[in-house]
C-alpha positions as CSV (number, residue, x, y, z in Angstrom):
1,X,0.0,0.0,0.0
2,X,1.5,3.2,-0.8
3,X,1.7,6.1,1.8
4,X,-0.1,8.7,-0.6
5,X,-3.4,6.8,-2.0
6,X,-6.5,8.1,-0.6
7,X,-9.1,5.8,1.3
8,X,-12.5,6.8,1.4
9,X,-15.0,5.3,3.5
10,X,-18.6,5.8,4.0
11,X,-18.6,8.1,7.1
12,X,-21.0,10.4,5.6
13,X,-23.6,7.4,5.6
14,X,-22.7,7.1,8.7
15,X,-23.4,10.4,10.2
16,X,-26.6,10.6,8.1
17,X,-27.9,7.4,9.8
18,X,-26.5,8.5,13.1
19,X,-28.7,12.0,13.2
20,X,-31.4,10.7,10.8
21,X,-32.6,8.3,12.8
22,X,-33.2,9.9,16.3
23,X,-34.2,12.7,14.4
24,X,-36.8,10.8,12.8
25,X,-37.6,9.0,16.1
26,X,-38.5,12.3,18.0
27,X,-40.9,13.7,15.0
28,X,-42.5,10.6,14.9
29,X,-43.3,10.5,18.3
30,X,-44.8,13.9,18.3
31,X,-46.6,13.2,14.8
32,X,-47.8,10.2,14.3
33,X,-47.5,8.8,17.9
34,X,-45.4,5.8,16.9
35,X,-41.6,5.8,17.0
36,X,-41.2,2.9,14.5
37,X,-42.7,4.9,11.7
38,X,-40.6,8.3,12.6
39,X,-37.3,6.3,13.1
40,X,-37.9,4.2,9.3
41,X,-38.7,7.3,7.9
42,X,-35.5,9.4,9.8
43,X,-33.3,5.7,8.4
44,X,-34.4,6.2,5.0
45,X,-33.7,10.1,5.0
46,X,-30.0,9.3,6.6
47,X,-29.3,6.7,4.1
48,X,-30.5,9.3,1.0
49,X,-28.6,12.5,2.1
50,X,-25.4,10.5,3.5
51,X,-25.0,8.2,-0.1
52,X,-26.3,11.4,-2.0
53,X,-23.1,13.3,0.0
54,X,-20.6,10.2,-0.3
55,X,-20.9,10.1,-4.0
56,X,-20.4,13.8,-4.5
57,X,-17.3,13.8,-2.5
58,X,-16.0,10.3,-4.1
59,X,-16.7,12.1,-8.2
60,X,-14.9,15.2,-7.1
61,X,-11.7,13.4,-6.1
């Protein structure tokens, strides 16, 4: 492995699931009364916007 190549991990997915899905836990509490439907929908949010931001930062590099 050379010293200079560039790994590039999915931390971005990461930290979209990590807020998304407390996030979506807490609205779907106080909308819907039910945290499984708030913390699928805050998963599926995380997933979108942290993939959507990984594969911007992987094109520009």
């Amino acid at each position: 492995m050379s010293k200079n190549k560039k790994i590039t991990g999915n931390t971005y997915l990461g930290v979209g699931i990590g807020v998304g899905l407390p996030l979506g836990a807490v609205l779907g509490l106080l909308i819907f009364d039910e945290l499984a439907i708030g913390a699928g929908m805050g998963l599926i949010f995380g997933i979108t916007v942290g993939t959507a931001i990984d594969s911007n930062k992987i094109k520009k590099e």
